[in-house]
C-alpha positions as CSV (number, residue, x, y, z in Angstrom):
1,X,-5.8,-16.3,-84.5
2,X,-8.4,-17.6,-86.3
3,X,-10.0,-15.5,-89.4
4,X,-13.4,-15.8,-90.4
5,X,-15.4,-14.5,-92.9
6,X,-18.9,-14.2,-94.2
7,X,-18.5,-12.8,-97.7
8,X,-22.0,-12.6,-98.1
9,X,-22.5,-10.1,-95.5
10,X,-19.1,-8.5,-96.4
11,X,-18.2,-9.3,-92.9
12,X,-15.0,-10.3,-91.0
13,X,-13.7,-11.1,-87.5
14,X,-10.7,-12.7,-85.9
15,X,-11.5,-15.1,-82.9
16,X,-8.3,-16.6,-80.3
17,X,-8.0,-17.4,-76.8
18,X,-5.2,-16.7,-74.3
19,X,-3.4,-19.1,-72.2
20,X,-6.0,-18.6,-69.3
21,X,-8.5,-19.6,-71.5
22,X,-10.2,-16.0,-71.9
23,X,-12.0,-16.1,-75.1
24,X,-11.1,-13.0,-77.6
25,X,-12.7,-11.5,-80.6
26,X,-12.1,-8.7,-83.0
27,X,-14.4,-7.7,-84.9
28,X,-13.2,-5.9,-88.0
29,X,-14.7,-2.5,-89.7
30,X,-12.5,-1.0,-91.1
31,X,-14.6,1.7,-92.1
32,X,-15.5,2.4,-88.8
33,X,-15.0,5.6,-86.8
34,X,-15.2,4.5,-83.7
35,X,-14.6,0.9,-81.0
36,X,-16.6,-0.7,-79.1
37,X,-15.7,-3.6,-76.5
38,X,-17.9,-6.0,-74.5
39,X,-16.1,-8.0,-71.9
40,X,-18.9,-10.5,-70.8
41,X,-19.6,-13.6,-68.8
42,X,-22.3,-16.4,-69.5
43,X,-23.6,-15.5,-65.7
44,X,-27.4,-13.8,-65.6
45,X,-30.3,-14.2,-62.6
46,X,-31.6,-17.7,-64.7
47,X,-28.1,-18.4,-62.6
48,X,-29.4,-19.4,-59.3
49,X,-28.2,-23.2,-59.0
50,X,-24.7,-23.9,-60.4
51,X,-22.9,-27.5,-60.2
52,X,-19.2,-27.6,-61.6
53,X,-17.3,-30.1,-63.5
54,X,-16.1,-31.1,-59.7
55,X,-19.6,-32.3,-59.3
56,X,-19.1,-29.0,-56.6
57,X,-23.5,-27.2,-56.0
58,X,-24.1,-23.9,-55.7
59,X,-27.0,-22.5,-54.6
60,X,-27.5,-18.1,-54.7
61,X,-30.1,-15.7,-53.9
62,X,-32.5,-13.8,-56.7
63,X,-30.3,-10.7,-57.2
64,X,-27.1,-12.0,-57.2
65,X,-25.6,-11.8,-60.6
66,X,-27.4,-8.0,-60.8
67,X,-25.4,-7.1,-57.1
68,X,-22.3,-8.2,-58.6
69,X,-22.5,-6.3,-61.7
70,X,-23.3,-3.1,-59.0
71,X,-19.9,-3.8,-56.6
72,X,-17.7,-4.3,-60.0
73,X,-18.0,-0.6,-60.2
74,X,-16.1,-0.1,-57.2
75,X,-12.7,0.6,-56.9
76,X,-9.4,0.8,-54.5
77,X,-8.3,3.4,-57.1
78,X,-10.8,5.7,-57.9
79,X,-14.6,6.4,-59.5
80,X,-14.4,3.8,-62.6
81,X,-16.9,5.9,-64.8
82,X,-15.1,9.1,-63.8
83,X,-11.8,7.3,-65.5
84,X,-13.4,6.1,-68.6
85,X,-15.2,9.3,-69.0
86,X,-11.5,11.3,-68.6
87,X,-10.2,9.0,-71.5
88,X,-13.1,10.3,-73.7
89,X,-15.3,6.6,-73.2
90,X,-18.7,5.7,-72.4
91,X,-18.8,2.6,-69.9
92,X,-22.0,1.0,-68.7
93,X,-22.9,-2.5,-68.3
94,X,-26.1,-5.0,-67.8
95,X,-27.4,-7.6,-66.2
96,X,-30.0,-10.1,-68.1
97,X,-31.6,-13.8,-68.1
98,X,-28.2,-15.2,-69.0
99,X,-25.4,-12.9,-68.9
100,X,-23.5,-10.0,-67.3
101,X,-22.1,-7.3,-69.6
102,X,-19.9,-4.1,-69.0
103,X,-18.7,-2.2,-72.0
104,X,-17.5,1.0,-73.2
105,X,-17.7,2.6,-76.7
106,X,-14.9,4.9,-77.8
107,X,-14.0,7.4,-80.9
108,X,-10.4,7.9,-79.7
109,X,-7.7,6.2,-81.6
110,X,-6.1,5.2,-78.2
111,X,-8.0,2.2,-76.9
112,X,-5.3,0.3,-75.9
113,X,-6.4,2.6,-72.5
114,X,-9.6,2.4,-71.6
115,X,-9.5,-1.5,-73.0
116,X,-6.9,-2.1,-70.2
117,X,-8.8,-0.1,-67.9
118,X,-12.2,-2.5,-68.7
119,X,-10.2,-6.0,-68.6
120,X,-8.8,-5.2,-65.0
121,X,-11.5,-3.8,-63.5
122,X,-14.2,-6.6,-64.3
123,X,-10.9,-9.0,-63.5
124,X,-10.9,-7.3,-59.7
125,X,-13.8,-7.2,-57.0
126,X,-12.7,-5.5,-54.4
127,X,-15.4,-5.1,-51.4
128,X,-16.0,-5.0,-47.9
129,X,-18.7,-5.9,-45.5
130,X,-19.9,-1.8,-45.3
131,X,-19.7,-1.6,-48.7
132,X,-21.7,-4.7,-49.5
133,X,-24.3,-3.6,-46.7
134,X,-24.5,0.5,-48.4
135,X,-25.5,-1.2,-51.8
136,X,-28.0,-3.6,-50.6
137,X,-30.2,0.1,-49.9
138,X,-29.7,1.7,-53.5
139,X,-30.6,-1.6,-55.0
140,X,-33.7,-2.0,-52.7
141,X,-34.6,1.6,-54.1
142,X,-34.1,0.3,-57.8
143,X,-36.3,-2.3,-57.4
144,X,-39.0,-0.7,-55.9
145,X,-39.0,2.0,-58.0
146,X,-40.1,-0.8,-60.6
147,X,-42.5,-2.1,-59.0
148,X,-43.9,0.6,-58.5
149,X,-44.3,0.8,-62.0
150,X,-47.3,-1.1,-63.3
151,X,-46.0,-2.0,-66.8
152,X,-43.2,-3.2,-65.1
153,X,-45.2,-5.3,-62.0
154,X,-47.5,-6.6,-65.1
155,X,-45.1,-8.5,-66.5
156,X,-43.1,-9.4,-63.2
157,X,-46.4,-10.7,-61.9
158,X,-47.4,-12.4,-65.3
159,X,-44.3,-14.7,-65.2
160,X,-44.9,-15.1,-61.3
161,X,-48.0,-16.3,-61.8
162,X,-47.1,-18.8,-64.6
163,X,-43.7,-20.2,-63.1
164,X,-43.3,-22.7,-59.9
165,X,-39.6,-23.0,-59.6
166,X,-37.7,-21.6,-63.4
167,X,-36.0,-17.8,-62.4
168,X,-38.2,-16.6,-65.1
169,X,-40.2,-15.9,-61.9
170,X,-37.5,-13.9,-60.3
171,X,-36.9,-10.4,-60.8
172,X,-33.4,-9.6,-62.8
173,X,-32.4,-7.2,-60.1
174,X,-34.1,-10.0,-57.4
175,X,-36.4,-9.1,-54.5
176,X,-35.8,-6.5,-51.9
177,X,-35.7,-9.6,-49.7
178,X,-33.2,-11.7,-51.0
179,X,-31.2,-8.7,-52.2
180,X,-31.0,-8.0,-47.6
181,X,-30.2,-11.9,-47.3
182,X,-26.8,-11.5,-49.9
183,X,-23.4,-11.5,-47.9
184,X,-20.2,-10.8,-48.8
185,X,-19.0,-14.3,-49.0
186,X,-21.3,-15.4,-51.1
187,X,-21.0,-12.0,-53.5
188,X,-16.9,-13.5,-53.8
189,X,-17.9,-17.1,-53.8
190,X,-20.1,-16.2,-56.6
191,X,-17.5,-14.2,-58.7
192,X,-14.5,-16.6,-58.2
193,X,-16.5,-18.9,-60.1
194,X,-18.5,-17.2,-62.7
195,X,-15.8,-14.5,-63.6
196,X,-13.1,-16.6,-64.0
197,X,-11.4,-15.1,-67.9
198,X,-12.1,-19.2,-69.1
199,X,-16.0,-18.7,-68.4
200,X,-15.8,-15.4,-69.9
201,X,-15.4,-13.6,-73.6
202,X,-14.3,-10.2,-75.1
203,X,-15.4,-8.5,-77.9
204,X,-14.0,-5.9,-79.8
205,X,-15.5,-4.1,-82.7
206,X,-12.9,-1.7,-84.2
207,X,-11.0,-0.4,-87.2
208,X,-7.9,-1.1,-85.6
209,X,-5.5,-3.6,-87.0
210,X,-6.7,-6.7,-85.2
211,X,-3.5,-8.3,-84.7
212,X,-2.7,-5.1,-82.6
213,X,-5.9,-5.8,-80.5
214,X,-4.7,-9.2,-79.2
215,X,-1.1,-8.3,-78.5
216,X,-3.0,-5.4,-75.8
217,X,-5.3,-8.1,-74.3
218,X,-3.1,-10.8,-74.3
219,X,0.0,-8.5,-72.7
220,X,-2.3,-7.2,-70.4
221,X,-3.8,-11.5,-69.5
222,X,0.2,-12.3,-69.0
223,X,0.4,-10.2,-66.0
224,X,-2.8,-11.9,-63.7
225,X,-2.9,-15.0,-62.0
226,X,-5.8,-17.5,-61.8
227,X,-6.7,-20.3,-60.3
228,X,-8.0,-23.6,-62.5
229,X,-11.3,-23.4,-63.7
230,X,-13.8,-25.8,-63.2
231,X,-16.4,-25.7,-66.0
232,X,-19.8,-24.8,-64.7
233,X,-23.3,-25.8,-65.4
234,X,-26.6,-24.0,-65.3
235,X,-29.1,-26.1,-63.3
236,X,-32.7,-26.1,-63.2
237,X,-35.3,-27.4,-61.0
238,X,-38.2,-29.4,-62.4
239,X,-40.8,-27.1,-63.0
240,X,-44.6,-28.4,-63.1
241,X,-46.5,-28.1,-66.6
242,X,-48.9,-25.9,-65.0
243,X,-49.4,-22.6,-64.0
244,X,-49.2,-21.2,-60.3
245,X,-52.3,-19.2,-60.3
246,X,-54.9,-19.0,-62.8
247,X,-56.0,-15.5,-62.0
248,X,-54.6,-12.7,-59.6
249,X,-55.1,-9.5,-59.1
250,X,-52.9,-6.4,-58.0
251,X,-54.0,-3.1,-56.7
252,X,-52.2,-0.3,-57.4
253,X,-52.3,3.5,-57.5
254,X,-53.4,3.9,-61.9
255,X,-56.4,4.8,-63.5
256,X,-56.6,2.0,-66.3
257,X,-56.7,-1.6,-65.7
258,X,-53.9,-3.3,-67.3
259,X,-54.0,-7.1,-67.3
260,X,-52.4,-10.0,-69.2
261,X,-53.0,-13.8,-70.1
262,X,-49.8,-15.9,-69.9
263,X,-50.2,-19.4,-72.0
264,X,-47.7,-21.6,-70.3
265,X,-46.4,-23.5,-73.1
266,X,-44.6,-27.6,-73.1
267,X,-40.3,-26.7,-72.7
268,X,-39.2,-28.4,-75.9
269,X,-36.3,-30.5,-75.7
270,X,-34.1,-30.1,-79.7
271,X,-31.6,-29.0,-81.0
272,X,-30.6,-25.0,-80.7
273,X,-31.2,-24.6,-84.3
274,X,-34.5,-26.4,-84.2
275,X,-35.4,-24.0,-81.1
276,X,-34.3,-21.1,-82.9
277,X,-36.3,-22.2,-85.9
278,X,-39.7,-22.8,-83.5
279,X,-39.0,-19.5,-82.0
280,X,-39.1,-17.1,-85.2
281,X,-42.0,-19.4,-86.7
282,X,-44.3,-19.2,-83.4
283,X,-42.8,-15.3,-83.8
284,X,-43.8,-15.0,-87.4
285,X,-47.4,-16.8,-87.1
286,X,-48.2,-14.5,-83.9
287,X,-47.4,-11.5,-85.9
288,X,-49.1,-11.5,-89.3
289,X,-52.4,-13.1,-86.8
290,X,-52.3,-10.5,-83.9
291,X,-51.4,-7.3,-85.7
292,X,-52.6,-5.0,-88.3
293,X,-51.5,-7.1,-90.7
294,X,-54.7,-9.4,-89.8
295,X,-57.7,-7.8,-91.8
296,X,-60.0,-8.0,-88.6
297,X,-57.7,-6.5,-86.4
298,X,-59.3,-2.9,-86.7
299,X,-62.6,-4.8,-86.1
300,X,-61.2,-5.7,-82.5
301,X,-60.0,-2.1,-81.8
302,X,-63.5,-0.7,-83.1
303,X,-65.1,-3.4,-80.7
304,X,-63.2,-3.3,-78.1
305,X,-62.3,-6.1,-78.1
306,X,-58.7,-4.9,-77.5
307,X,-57.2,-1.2,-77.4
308,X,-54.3,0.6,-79.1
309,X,-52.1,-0.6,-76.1
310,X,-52.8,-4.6,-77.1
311,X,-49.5,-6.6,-77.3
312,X,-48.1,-10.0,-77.7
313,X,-44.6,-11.8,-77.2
314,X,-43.6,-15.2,-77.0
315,X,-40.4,-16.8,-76.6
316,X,-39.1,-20.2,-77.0
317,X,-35.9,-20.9,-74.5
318,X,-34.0,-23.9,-73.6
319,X,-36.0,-24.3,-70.1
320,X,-39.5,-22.4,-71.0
321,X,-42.1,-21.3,-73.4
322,X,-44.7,-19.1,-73.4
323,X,-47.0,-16.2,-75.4
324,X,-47.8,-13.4,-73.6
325,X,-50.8,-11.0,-74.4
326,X,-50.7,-7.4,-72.5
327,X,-53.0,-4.8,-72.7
328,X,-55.2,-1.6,-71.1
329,X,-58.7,-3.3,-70.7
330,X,-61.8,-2.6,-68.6
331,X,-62.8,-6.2,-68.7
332,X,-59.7,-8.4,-68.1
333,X,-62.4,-11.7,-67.7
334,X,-63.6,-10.6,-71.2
335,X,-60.3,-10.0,-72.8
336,X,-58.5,-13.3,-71.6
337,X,-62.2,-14.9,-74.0
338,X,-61.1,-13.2,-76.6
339,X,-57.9,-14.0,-76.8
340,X,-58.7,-17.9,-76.1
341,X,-61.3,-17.6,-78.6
342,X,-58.9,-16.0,-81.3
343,X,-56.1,-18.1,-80.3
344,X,-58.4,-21.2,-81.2
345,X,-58.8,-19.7,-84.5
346,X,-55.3,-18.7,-84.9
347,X,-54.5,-22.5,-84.6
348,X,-56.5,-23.2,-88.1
349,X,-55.3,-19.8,-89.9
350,X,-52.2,-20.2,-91.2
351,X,-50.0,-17.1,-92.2
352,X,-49.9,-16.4,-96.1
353,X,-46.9,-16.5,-98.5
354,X,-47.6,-12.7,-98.4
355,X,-47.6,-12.3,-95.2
356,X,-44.4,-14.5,-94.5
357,X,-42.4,-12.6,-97.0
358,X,-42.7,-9.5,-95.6
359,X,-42.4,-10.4,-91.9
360,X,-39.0,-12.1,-93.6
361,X,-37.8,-8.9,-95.1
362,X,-38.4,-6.8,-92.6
363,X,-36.5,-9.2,-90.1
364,X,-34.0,-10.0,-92.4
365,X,-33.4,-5.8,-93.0
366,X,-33.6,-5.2,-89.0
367,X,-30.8,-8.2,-88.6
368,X,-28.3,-6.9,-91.6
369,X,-28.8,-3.3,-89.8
370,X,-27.4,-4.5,-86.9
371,X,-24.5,-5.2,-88.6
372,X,-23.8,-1.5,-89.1
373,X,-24.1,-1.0,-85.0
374,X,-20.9,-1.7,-82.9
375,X,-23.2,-2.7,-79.7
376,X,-25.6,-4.8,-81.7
377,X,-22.4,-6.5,-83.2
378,X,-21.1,-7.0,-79.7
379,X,-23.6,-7.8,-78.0
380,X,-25.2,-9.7,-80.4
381,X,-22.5,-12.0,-80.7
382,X,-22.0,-12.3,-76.7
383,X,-26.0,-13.6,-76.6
384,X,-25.8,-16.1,-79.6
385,X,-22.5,-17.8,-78.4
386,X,-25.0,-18.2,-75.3
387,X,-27.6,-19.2,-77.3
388,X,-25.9,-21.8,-79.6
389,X,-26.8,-20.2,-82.9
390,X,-24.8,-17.2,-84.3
391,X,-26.6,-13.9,-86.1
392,X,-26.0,-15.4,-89.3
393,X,-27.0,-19.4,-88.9
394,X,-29.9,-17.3,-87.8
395,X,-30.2,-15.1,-91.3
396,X,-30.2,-18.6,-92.7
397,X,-33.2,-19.9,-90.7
398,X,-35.2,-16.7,-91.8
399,X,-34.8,-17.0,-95.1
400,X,-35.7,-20.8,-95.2
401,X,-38.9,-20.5,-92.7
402,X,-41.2,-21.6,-94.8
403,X,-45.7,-21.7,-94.7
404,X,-45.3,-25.2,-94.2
405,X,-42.7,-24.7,-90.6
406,X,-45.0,-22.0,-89.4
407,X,-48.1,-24.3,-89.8
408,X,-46.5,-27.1,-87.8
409,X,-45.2,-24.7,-85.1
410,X,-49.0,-23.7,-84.0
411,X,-50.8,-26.4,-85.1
412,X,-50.6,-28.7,-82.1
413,X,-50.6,-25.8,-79.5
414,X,-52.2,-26.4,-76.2
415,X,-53.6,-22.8,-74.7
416,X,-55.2,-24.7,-71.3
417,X,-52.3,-23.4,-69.3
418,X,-53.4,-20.5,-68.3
419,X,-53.0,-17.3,-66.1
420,X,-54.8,-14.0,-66.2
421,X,-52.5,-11.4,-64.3
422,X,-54.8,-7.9,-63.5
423,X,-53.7,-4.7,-62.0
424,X,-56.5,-2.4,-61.3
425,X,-57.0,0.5,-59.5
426,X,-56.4,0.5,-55.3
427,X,-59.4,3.1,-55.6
428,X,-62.3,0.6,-57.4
């Protein structure tokens, strides 16, 4: 096994892989009390066109990667969370953008249990046609029970309306549509190649003797069969640089108007690091401009302009970009002016050395706390394998962000793409 440590951060793991390729990492705090293992796969609803190193294309429907994560539950033997909760363990999992996650956290001093338990049921789907068909309704009922939330439907309809063809467009869970159109064939299809333990990694944050940890997992990996893996590859289609609808509007039953303006922003084509880098800069310049920390910003409130429930997020991937502005406004035609307007400005006022230092130290805090969090430790380290840049490459970009990175980040931004998403009362 591999040791690595960040002395730094006082921090230590182990990373090794078994014969079948499965990925394995231990974690080690020893002053922990308690363990906490992730067993994930790089397989989330951006996930809807697949080619393998075979040169073998997959197509699935919106939903798919969330279904699976639902049927993974089921067993030949018995309840799953009834067996992890008899073994003193809490199990759950979730579904995002980009991966699938199922984990359980545990105070007892015998994991080797429950971490056998995880490993073969995530390594089993066992389903049938009824089955399949039964789930289909309680997901339908998930999904509409967010849409008919409007915070939800904002933002589901905000990235609708900005997106032609990336999933970002898609619902997580998918539509009650395609959800009805997913078979049984395709659920298996779709697990044989996405599950397989080469595509996938375990992580296991513990006080236990690491060494002890990979002789569980990789006795436990000696008894299962697998067929060869063929690498896979997320594809995209191309999507257009402009938005789908420049305005829409949704009626539903509230009694404030909520709306948002989605600024569609060029994909940019570097380097994780120098995404990563963008990201917290675009991040950090949004911040100190669109926040209390902007003099005026009480000016806005006491105007109007915005409310107490005004919001902004951006976020740089590998296949989109965007800023998002969301709030609770009367006059959605006025708000998306303002914003323009102040975005214009925002383009010329560049965030102070002030300004940057704290946004830095309070980042830097939140990212060091996580450290002290066996989820955040897991998980965290599941999403930046995904994301090409680990937690502390990205401690490194904080602290070297400088005036001068932020400045060019926003300097050259284009706000013409456009969409104002408004959901307003069924009763005006």
């Amino acid at each position: 096994m591999n040791r690595i440590e960040y002395k730094q951060f006082k921090e230590v793991f182990y990373e090794d892989t078994c014969d079948n390729g499965l990925k394995v990492v231990v974690w080690h705090k020893p002053l922990f009390k308690s363990t906490s293992c992730l067993f994930g796969t790089p397989f989330g609803s951006f996930d809807l066109q697949q080619k393998t190193d075979n040169d073998e294309y997959y197509r699935f429907k919106s939903g798919i990667a969330h279904f699976l994560e639902h049927k993974l539950f089921e067993s030949e033997e018995g309840d799953i969370l009834s067996k992890f909760s008899e073994l003193g363990a809490n199990v759950n999992a979730f579904t995002s953008y980009q991966e699938t996650a199922y984990y359980f956290n545990t105070s007892d001093e015998d994991i080797e249990t429950p971490l056998n338990l995880l490993m073969d049921f995530v390594q089993d789907l066992s389903i049938t046609e009824e089955s399949v068909e039964k789930e289909k309704g309680i997901i339908t009922q998930e999904l509409m029970m967010y849409l008919q939330n409007p915070d939800s439907r904002l933002y589901f309809e905000s990235f609708k309306s900005m997106y032609h063809t990336n999933p970002l467009k898609e619902d997580i869970g998918g539509s009650p549509e395609s959800v009805a159109l997913i078979t049984k064939e395709e659920l298996e299809e779709c697990y044989n190649l996405n599950y397989h333990p080469a595509n996938m990694t375990l992580i296991i944050v513990t006080p236990m003797d690491p060494e002890r940890i990979f002789k569980i997992v990789k006795e436990n990996q000696s008894k299962k069969t697998f067929d060869k893996f063929n690498g896979i590859t997320r594809l995209y289609s191309k999507e257009p640089e402009y938005v789908v609808e420049e305005i829409k509007e949704i009626n539903m039953d509230i009694s404030e108007t909520k709306c948002s303006l989605g600024i569609k922003l060029p994909v940019i084509k570097t380097s994780d690091e120098e995404r990563v880098k963008k990201d917290w800069a675009l991040n950090f310049s949004l911040e100190a401009y669109f926040s209390s920390m902007n003099p005026k910003y009480q000016n806005w409130l006491d105007e109007k302009k915005i409310t107490p429930y005004f919001n902004v997020m951006e976020d740089i991937g590998r296949e989109h970009s965007f800023i998002l502005f969301t709030d609770n406004h009367e006059n959605p035609k006025e708000f998306k002016d303002f914003v323009l307007k102040e975005l214009n400005r925002f383009k010329n006022t560049y965030i102070s050395e002030k300004d940057l230092k704290t946004l830095k130290n309070r980042t830097l805090g939140q990212l060091l706390r996580g450290f002290n969090n066996l989820e955040s430790i897991s998980v965290g380290y599941f999403r930046d394998s995904i994301n090409g840049v680990s937690s502390f490459s990205s401690l490194n970009i904080v602290q070297n962000l400088s005036v001068d990175d932020c400045m060019n980040e926003i300097k050259d931004l284009d706000f013409s793409n456009n969409s104002l998403t408004i959901i307003k009362s069924s009763s005006n």
